[in-house]
PyMOL Python script that loads the backbone (N, CA, C, O; Angstrom):
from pymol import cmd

cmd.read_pdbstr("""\
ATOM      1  N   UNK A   1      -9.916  30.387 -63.259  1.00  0.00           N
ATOM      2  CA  UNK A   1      -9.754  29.326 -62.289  1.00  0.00           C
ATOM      3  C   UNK A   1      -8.874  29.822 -61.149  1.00  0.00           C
ATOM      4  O   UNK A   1      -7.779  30.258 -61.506  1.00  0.00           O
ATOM      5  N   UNK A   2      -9.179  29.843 -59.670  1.00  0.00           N
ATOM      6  CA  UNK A   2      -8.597  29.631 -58.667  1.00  0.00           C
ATOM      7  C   UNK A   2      -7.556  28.657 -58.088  1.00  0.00           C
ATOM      8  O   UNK A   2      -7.714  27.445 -57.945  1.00  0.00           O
ATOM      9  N   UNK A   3      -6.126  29.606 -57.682  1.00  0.00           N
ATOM     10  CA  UNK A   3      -5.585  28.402 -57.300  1.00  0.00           C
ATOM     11  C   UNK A   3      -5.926  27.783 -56.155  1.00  0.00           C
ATOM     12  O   UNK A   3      -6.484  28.290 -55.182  1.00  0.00           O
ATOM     13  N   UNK A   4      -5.419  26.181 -56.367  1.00  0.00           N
ATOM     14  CA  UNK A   4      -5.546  25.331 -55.344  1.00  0.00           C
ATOM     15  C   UNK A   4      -4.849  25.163 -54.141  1.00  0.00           C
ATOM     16  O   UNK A   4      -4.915  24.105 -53.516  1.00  0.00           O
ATOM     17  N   UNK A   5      -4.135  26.197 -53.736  1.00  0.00           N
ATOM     18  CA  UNK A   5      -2.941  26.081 -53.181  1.00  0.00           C
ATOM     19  C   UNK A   5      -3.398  26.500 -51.527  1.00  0.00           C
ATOM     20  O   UNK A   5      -4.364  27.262 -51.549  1.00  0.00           O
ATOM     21  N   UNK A   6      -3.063  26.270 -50.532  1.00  0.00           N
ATOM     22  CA  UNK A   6      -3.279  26.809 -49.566  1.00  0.00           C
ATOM     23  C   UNK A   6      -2.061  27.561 -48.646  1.00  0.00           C
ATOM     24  O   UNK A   6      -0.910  27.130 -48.580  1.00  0.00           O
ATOM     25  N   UNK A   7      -2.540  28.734 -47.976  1.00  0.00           N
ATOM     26  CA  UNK A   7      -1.395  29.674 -47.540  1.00  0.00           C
ATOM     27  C   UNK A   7      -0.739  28.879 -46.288  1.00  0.00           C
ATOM     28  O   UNK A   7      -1.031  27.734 -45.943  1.00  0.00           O
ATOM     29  N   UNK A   8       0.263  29.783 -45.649  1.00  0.00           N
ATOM     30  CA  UNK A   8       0.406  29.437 -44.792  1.00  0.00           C
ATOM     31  C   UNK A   8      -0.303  29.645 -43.293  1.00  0.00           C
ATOM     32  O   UNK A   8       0.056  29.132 -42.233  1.00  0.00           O
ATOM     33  N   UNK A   9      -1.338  30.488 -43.511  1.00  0.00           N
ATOM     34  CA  UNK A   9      -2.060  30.582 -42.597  1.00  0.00           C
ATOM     35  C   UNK A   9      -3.306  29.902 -42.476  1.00  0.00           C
ATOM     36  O   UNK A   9      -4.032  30.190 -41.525  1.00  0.00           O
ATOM     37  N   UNK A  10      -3.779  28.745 -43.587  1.00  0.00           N
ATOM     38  CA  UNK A  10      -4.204  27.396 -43.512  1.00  0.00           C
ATOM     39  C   UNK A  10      -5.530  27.915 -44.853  1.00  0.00           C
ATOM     40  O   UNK A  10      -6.228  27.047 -45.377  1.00  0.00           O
ATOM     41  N   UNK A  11      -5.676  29.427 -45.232  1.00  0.00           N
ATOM     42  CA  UNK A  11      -6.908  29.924 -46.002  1.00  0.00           C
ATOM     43  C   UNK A  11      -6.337  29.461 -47.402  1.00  0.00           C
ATOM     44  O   UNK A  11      -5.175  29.087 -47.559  1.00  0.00           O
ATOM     45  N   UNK A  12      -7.483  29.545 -48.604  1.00  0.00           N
ATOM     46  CA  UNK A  12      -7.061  28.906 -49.873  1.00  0.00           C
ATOM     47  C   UNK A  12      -6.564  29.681 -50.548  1.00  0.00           C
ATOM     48  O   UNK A  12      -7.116  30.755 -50.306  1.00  0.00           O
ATOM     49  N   UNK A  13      -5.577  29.841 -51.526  1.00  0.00           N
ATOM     50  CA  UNK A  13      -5.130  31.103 -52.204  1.00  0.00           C
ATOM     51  C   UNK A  13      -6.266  32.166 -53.167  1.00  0.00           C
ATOM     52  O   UNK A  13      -7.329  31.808 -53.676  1.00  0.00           O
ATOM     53  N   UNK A  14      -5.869  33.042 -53.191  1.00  0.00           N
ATOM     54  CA  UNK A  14      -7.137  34.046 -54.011  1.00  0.00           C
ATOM     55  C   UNK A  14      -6.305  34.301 -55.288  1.00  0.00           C
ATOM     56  O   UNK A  14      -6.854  35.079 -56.069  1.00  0.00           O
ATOM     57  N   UNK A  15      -4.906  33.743 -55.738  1.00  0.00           N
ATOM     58  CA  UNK A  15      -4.664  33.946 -57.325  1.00  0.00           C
ATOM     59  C   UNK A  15      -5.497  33.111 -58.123  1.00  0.00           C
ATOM     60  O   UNK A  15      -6.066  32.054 -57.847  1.00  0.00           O
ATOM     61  N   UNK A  16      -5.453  33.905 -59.345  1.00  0.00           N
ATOM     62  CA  UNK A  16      -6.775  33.026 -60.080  1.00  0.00           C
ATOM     63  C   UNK A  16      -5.644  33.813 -62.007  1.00  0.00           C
ATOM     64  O   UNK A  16      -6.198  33.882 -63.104  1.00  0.00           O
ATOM     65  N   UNK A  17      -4.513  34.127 -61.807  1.00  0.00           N
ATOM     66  CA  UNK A  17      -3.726  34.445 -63.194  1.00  0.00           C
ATOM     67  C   UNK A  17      -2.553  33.606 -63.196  1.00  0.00           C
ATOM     68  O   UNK A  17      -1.713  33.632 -62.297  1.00  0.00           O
ATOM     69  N   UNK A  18      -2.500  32.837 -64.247  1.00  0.00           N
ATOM     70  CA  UNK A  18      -1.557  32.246 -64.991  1.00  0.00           C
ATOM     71  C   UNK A  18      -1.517  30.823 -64.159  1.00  0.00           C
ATOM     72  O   UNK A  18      -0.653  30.726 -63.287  1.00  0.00           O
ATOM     73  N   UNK A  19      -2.265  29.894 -64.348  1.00  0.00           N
ATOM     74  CA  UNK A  19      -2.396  29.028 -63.737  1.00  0.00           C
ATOM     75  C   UNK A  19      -2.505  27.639 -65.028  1.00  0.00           C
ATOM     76  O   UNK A  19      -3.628  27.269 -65.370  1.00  0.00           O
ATOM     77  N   UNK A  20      -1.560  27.142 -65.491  1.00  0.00           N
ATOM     78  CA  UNK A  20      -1.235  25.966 -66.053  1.00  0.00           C
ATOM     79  C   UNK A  20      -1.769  24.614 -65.238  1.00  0.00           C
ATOM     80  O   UNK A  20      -2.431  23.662 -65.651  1.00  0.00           O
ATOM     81  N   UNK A  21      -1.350  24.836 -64.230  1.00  0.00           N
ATOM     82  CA  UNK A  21      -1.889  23.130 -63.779  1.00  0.00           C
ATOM     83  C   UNK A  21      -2.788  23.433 -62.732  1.00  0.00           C
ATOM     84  O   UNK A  21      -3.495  22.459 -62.472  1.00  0.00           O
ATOM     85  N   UNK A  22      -2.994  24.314 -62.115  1.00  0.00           N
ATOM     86  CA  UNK A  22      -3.883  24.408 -61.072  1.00  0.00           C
ATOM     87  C   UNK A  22      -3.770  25.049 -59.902  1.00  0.00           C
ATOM     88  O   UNK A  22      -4.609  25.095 -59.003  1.00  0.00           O
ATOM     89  N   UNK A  23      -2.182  25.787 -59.954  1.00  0.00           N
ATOM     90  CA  UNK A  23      -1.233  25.808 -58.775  1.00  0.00           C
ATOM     91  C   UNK A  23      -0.900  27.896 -59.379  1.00  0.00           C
ATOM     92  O   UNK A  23      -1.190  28.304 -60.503  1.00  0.00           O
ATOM     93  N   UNK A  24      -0.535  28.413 -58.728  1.00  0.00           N
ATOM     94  CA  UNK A  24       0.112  29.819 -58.681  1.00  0.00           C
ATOM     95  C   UNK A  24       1.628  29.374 -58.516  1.00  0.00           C
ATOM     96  O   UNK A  24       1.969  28.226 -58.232  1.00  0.00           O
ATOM     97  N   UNK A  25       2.574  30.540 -58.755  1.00  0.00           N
ATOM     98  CA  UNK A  25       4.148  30.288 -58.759  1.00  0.00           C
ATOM     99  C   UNK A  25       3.805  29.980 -57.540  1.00  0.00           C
ATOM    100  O   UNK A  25       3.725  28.776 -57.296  1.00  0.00           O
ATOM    101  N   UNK A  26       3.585  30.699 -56.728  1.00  0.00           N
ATOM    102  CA  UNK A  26       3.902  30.732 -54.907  1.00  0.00           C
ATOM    103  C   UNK A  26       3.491  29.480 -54.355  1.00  0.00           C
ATOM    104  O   UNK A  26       4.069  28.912 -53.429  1.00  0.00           O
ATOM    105  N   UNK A  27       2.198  28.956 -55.115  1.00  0.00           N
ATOM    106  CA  UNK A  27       1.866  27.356 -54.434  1.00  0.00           C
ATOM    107  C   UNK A  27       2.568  25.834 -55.480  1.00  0.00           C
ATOM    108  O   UNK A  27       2.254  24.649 -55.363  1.00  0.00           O
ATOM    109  N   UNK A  28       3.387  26.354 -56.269  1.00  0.00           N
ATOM    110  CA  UNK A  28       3.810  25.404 -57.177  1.00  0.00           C
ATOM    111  C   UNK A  28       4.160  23.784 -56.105  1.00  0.00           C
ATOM    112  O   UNK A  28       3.742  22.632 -56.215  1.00  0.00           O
ATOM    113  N   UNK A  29       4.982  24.362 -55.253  1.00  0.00           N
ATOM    114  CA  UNK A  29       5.726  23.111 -54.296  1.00  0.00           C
ATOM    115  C   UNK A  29       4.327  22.388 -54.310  1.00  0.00           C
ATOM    116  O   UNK A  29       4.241  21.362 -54.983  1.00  0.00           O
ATOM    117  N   UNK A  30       3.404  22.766 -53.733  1.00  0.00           N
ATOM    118  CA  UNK A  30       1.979  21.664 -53.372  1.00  0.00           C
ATOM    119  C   UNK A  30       1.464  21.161 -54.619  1.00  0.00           C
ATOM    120  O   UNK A  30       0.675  20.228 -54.467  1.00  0.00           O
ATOM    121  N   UNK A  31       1.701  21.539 -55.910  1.00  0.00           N
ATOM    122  CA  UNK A  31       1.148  20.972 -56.811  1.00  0.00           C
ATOM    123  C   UNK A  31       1.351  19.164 -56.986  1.00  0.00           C
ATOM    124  O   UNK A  31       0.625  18.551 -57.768  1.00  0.00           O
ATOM    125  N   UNK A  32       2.202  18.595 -56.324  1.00  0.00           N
ATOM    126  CA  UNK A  32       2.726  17.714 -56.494  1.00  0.00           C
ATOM    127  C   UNK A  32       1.896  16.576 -55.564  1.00  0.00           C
ATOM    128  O   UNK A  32       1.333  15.509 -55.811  1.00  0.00           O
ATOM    129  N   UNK A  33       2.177  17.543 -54.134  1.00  0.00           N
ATOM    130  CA  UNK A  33       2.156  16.870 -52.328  1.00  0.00           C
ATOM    131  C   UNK A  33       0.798  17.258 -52.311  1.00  0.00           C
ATOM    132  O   UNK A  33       0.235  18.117 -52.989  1.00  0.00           O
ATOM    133  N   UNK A  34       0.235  16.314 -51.221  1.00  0.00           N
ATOM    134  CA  UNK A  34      -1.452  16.887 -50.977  1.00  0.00           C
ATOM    135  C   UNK A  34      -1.422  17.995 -50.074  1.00  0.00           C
ATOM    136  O   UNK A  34      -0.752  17.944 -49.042  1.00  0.00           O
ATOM    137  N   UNK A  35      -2.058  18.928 -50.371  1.00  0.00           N
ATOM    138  CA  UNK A  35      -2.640  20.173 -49.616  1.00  0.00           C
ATOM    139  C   UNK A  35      -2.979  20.034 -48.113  1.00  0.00           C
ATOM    140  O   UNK A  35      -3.726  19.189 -47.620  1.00  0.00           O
ATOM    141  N   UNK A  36      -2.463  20.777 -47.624  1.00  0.00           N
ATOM    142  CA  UNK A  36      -2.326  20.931 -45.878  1.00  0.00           C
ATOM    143  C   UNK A  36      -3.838  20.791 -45.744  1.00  0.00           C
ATOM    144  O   UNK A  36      -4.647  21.046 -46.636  1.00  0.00           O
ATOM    145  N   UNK A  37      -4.140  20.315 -44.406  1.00  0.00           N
ATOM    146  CA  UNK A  37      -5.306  20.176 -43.890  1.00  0.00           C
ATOM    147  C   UNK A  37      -5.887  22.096 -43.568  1.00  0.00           C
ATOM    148  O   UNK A  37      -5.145  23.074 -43.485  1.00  0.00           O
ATOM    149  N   UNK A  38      -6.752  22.075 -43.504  1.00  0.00           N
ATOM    150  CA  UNK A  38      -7.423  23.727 -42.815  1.00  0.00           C
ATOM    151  C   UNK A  38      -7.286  23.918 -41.809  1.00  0.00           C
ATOM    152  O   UNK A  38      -7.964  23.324 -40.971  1.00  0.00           O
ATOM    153  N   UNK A  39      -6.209  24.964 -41.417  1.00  0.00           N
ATOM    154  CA  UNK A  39      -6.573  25.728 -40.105  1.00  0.00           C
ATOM    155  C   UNK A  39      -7.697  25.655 -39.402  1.00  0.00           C
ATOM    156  O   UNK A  39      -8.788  26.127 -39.723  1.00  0.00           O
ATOM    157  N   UNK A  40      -7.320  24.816 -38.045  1.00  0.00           N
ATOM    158  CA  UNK A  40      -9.082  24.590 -37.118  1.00  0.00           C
ATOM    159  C   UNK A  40      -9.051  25.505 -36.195  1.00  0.00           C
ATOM    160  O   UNK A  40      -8.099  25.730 -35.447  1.00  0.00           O
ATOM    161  N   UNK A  41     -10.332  26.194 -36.223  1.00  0.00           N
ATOM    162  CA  UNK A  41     -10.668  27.715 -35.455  1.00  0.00           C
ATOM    163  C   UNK A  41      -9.952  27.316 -34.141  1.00  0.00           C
ATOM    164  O   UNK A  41      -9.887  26.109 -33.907  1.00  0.00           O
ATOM    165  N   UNK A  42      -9.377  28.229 -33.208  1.00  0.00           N
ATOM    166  CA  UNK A  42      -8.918  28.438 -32.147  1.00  0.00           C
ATOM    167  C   UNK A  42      -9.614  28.180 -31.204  1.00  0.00           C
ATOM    168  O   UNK A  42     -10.708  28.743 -31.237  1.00  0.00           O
ATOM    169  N   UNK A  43      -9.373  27.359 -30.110  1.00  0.00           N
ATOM    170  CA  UNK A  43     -10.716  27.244 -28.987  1.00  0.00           C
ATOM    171  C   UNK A  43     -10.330  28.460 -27.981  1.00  0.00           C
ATOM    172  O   UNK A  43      -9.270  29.084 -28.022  1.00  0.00           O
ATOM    173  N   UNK A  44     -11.404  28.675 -27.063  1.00  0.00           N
ATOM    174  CA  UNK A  44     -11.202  29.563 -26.277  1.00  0.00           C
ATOM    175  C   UNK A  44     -10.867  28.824 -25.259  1.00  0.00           C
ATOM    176  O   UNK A  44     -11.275  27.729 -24.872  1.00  0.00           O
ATOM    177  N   UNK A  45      -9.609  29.977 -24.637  1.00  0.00           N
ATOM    178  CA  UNK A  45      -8.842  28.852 -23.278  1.00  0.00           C
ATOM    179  C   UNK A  45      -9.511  28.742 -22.036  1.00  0.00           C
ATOM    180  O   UNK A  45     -10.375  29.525 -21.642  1.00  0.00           O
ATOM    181  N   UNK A  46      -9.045  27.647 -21.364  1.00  0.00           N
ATOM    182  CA  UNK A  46      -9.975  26.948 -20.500  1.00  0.00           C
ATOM    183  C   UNK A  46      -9.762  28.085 -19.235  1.00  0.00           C
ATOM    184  O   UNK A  46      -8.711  28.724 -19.175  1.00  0.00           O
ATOM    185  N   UNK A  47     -10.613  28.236 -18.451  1.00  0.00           N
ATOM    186  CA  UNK A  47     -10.763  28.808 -17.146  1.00  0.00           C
ATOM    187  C   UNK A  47     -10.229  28.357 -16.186  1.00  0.00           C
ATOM    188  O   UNK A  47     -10.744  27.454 -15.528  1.00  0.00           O
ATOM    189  N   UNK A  48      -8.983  28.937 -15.879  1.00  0.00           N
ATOM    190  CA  UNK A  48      -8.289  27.946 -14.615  1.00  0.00           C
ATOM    191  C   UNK A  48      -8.956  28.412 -13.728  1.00  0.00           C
ATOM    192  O   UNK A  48      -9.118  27.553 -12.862  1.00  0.00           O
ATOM    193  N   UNK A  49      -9.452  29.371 -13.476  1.00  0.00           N
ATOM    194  CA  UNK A  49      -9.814  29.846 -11.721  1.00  0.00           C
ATOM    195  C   UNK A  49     -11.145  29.776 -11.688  1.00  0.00           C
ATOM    196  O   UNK A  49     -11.536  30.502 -12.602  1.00  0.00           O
ATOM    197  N   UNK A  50     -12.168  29.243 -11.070  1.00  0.00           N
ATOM    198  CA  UNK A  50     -13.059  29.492 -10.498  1.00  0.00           C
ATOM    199  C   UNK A  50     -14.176  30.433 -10.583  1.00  0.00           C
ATOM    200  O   UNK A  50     -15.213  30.597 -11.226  1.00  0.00           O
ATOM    201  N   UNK A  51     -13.259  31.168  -9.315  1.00  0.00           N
ATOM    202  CA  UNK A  51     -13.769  32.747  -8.925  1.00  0.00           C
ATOM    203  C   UNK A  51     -12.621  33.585  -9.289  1.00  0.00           C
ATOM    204  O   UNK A  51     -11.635  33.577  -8.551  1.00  0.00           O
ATOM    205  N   UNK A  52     -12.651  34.527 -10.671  1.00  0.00           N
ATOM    206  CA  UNK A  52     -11.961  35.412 -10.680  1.00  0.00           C
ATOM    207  C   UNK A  52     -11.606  36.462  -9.601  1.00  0.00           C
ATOM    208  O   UNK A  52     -10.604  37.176  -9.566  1.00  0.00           O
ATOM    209  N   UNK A  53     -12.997  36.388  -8.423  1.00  0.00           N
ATOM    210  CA  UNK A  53     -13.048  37.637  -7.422  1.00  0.00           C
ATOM    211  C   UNK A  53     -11.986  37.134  -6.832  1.00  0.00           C
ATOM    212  O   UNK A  53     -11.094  37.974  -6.715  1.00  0.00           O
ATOM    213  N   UNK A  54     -11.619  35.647  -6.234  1.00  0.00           N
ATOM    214  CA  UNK A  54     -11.081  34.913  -5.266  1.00  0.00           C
ATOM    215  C   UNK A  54      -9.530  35.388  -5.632  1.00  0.00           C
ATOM    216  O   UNK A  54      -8.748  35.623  -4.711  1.00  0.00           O
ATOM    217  N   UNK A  55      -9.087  35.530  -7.143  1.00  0.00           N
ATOM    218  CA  UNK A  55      -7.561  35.410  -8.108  1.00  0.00           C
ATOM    219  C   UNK A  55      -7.554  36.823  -7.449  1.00  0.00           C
ATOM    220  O   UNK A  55      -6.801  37.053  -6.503  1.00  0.00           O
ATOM    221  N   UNK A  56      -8.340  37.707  -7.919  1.00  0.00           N
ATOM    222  CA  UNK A  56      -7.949  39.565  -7.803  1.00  0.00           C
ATOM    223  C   UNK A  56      -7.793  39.437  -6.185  1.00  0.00           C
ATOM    224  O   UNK A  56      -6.716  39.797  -5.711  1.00  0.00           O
ATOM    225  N   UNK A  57      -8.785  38.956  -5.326  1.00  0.00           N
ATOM    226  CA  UNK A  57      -8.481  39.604  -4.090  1.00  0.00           C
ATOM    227  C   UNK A  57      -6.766  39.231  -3.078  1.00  0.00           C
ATOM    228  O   UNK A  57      -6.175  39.887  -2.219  1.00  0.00           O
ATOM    229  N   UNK A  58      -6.372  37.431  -3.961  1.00  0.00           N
ATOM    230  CA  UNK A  58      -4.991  36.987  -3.741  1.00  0.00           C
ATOM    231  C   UNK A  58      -4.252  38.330  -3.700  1.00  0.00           C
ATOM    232  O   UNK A  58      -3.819  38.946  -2.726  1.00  0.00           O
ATOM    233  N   UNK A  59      -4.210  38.696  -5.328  1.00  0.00           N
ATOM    234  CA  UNK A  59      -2.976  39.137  -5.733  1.00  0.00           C
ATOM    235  C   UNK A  59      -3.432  40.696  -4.883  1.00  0.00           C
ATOM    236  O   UNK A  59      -2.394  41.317  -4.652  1.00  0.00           O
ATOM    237  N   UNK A  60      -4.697  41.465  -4.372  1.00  0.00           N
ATOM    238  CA  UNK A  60      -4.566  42.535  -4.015  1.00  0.00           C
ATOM    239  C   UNK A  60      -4.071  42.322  -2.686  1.00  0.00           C
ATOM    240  O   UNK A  60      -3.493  43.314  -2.241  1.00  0.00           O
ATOM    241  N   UNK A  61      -4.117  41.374  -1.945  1.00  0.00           N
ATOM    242  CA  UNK A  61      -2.961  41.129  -0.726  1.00  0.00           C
ATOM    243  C   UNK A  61      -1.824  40.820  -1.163  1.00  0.00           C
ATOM    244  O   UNK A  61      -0.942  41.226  -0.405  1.00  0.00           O
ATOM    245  N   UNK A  62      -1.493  40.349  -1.938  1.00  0.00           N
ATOM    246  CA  UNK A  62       0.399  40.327  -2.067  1.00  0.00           C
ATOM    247  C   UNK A  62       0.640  41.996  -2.369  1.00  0.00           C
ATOM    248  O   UNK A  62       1.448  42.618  -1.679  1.00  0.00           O
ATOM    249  N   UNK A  63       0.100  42.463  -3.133  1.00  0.00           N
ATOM    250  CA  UNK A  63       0.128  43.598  -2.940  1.00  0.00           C
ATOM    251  C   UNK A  63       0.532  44.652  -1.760  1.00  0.00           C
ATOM    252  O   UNK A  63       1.451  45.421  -1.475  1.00  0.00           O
ATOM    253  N   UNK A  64      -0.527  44.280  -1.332  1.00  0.00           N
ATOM    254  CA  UNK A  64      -0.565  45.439   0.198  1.00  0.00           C
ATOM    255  C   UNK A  64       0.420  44.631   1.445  1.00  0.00           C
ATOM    256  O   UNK A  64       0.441  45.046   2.604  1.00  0.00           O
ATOM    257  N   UNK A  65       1.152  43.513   1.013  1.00  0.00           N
ATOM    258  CA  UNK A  65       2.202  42.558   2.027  1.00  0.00           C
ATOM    259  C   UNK A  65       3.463  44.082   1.307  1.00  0.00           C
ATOM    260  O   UNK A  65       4.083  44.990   1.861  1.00  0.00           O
ATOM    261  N   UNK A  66       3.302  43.615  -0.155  1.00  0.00           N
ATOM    262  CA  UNK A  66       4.527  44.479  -0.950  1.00  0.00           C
ATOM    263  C   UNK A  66       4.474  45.570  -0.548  1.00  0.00           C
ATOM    264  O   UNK A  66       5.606  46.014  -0.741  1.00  0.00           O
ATOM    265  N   UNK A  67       3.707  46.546   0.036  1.00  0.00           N
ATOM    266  CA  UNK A  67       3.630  48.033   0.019  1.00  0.00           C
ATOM    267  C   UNK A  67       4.139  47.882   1.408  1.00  0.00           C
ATOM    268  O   UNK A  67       5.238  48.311   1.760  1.00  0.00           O
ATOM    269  N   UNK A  68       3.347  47.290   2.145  1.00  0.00           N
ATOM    270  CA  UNK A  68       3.588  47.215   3.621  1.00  0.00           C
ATOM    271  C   UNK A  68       5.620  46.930   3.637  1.00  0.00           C
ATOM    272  O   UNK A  68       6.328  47.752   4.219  1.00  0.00           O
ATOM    273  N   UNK A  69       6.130  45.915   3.049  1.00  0.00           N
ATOM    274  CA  UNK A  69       7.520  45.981   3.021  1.00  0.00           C
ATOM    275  C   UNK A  69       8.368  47.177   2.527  1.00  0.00           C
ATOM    276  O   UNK A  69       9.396  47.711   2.940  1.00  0.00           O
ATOM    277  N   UNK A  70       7.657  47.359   1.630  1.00  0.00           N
ATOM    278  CA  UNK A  70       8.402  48.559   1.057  1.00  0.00           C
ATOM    279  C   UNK A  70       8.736  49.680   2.137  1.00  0.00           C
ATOM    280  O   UNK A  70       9.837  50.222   2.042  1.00  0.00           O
ATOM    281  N   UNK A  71       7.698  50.147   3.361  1.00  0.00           N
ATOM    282  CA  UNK A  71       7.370  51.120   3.703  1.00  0.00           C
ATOM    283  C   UNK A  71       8.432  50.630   5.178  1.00  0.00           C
ATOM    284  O   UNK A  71       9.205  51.499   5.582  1.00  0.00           O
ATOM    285  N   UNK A  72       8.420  49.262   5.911  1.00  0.00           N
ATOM    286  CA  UNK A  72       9.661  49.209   6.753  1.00  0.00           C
ATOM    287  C   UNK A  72      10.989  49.262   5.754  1.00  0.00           C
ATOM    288  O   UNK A  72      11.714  50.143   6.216  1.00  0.00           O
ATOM    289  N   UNK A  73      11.513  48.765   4.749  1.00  0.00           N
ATOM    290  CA  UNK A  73      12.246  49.064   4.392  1.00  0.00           C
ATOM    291  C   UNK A  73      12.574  50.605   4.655  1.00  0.00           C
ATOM    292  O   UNK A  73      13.036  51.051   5.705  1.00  0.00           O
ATOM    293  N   UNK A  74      12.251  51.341   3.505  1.00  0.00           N
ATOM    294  CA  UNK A  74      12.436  52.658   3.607  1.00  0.00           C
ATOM    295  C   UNK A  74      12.510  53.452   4.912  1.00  0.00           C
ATOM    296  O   UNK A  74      13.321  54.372   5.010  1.00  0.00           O
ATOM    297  N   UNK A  75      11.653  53.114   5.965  1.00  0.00           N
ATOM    298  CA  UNK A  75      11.890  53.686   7.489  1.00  0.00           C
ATOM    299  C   UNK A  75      13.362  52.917   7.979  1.00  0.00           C
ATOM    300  O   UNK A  75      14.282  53.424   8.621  1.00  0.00           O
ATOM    301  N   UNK A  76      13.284  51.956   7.614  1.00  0.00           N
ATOM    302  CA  UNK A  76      14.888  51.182   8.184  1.00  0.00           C
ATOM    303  C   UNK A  76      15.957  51.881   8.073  1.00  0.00           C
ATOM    304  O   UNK A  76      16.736  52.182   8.978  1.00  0.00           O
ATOM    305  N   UNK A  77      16.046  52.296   6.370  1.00  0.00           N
ATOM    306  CA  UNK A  77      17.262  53.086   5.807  1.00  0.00           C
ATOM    307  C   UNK A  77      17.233  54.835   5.806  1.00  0.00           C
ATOM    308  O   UNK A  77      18.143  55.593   5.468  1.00  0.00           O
ATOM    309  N   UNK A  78      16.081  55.118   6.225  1.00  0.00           N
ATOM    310  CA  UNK A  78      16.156  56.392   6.796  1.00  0.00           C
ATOM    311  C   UNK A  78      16.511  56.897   7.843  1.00  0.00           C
ATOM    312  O   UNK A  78      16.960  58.027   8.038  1.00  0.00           O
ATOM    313  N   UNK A  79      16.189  55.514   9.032  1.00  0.00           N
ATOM    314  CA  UNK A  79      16.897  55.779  10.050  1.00  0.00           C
ATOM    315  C   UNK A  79      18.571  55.241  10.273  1.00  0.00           C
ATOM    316  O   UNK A  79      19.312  55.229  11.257  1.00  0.00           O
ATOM    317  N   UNK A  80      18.657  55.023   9.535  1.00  0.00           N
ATOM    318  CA  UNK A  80      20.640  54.539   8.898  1.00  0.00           C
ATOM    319  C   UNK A  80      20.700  56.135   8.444  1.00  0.00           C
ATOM    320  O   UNK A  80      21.577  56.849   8.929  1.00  0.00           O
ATOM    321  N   UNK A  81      20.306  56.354   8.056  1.00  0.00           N
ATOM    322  CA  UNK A  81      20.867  57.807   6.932  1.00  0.00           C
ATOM    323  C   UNK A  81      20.746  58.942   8.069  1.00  0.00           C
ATOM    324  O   UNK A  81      21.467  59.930   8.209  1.00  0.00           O
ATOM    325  N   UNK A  82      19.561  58.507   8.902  1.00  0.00           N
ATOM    326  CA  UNK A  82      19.648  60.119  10.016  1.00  0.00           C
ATOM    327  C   UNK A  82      20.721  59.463  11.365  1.00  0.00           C
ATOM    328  O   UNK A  82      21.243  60.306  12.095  1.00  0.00           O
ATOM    329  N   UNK A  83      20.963  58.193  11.598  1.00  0.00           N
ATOM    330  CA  UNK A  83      22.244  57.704  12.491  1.00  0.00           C
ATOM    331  C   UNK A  83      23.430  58.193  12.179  1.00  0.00           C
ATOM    332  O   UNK A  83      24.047  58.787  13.064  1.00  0.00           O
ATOM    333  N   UNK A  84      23.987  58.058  10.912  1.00  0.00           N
ATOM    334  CA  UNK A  84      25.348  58.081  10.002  1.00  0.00           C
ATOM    335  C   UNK A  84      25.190  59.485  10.006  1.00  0.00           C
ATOM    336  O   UNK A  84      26.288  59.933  10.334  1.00  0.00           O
ATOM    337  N   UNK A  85      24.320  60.506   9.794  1.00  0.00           N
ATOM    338  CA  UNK A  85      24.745  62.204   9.683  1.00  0.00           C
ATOM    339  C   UNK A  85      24.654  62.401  10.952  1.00  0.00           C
ATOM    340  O   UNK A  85      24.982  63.577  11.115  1.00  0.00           O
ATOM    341  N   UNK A  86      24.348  61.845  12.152  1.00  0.00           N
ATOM    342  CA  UNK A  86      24.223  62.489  13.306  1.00  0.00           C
ATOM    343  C   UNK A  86      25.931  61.893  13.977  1.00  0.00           C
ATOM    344  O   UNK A  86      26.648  62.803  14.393  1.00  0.00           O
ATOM    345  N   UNK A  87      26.229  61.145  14.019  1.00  0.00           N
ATOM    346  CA  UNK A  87      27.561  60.534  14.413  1.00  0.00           C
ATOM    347  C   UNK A  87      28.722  61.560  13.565  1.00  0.00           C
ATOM    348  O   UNK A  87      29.659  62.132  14.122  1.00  0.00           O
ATOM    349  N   UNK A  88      28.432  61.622  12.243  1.00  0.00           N
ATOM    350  CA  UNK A  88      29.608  62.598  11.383  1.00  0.00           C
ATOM    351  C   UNK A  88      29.333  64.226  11.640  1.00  0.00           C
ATOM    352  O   UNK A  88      30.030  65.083  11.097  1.00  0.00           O
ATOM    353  N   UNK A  89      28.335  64.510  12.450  1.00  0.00           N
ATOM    354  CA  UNK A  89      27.850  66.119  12.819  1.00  0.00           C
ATOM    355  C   UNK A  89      29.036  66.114  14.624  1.00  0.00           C
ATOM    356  O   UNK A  89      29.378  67.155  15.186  1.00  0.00           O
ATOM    357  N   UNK A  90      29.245  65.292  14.912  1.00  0.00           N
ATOM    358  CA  UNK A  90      29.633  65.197  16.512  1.00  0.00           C
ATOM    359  C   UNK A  90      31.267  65.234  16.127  1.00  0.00           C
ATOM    360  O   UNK A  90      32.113  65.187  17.020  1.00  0.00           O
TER     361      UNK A  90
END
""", "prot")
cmd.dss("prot")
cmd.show_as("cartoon", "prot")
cmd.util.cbc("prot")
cmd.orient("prot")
């Protein structure tokens, strides 16, 4: 005989040794309380966007905004760095 017990991941137990009332040591607590309902299959999540093309082409312009900043940045502080050695060369 199989116990009656169900795991915690909602499947039925597969002990089937030393079973007095119906229950395994591990499912003893439920022998008493009624048995958890079954794990209900997972739905697949809903589609927020539309057009996936529309999501990728967003984020490939924040992108190229980000690169584009990056690139005055870095000219900003390069020209700080060639100001500051040209003033300490004099």
């Amino acid at each position: 005989m199989q116990c009656k017990g169900i795991t915690k991941s909602g499947n039925p137990c597969k002990v089937s040794v030393g079973l007095s009332d119906g229950y395994c040591r591990m499912h003893q607590d439920q022998a008493g309380a009624q048995a958890p309902a079954p794990k209900e299959p997972e739905k697949e999540p809903e589609q927020v966007f539309a057009n996936d093309e529309a999501v990728a082409s967003i984020i490939d312009e924040e992108g190229k905004k980000e690169k584009h900043l990056f690139w005055i940045v870095s000219a900003i502080l390069t020209l700080i760095v060639v100001m500051l050695l040209r003033k300490k060369d004099k």
